[in-house]
N, C-alpha and C positions, 0 to 999 in steps of 0.2 A: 567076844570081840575078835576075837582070832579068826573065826568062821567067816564072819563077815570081811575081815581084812585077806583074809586069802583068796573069797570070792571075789573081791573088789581087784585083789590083784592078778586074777584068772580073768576076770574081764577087761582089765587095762591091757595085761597082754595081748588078750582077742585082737583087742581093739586094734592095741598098736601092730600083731601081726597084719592087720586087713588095712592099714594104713600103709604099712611097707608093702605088702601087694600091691596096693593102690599106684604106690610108686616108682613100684619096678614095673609097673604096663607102662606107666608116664612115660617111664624112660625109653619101655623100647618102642610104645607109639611114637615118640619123639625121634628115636633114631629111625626106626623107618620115615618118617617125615623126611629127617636132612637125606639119607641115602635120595629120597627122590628126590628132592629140591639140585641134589649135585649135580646126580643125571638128565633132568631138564636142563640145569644149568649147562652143561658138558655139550649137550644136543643143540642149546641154543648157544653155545660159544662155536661149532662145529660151522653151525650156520653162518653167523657171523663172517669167521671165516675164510668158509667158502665164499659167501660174495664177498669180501674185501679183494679176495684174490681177481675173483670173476672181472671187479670195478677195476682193480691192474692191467690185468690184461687187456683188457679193453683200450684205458686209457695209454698204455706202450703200444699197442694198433695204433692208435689217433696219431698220440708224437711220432709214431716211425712213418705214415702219412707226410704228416707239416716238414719232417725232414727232409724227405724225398721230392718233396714236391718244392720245397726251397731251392733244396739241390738243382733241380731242373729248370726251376726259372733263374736262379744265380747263373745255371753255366748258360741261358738263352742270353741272359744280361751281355756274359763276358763275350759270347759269338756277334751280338749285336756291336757292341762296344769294338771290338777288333776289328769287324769289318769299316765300321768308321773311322777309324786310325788308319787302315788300310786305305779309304778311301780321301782321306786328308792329307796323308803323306804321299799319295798319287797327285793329288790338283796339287800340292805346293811344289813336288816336281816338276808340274808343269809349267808350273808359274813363276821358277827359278830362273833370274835375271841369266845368268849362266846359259840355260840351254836356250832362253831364248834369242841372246846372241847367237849360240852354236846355229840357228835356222838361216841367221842371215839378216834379223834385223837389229838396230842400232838404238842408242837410250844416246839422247838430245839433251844436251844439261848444261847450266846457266847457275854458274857460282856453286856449284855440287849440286845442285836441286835439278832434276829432272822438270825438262818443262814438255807443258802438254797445249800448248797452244802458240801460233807464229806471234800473237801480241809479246809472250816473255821472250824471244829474241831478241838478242843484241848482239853489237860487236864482238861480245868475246865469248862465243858459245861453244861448248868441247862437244865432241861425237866418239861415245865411248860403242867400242865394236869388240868383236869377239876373240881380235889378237892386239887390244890396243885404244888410245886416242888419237883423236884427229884436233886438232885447236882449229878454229876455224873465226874467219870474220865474216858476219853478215854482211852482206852490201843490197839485197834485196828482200823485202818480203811479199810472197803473194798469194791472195786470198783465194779458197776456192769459190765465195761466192762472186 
């Protein structure tokens, strides 16, 4: 029984050596696996990446675009907008009760209300001029037609 028990355990050894061979390939089939799985992975993270940046760039071109180009229609806005200001504070110079006395004509007025027709004449009408009033009494009016 000894024979046989010594053989059996020279074969269980065999065995179990050729099983831990078995598993030391496992292992290092297995790590060469991951080693490539990294470097694919590394390769495609690289990729990534690079377009994420590529998609940045890009998109900082666009927004420096939309900036510049606001910029330049804001300052058309503000050149527009000034010269209307410009252009408003001129006609109401013009149209300043003030200078248009300073020409030489007179604003006709009836209880403080400026009148624009001979019908609002009456007796006590003032004639405001450009150094002054005049109080004045109608005694005639006459029509141009």
């Amino acid at each position: 029984m000894t024979l046989s028990l010594l053989l059996y355990s020279v074969n269980e050894k065999s065995r179990f050596g050729s099983v831990l061979d078995s598993l030391q390939t496992i292992k290092l089939l297995s790590q060469h696996q991951i080693t490539a799985y990294q470097s694919q992975n590394d390769q495609l993270m690289s990729t990534i990446k690079t377009y994420a940046q590529n998609q940045l760039n890009v998109a900082n071109k666009n927004l420096d675009l939309v900036k510049s180009t606001t910029q330049y229609f804001a300052q058309q806005q503000l050149k527009l907008a000034s010269a209307q200001i410009e252009s408003l504070m001129r006609e109401s110079l013009l149209q300043n009760p003030r200078n248009v006395l300073a020409k030489g004509y007179a604003i006709v007025r009836h209880k403080g209300k400026a009148i624009r027709s001979i019908h609002q004449a009456n007796s006590s009408t003032s004639i405001v001029m450009q150094d002054g009033h005049i109080h004045a009494n109608v005694s005639e009016v006459i029509s141009n037609e």
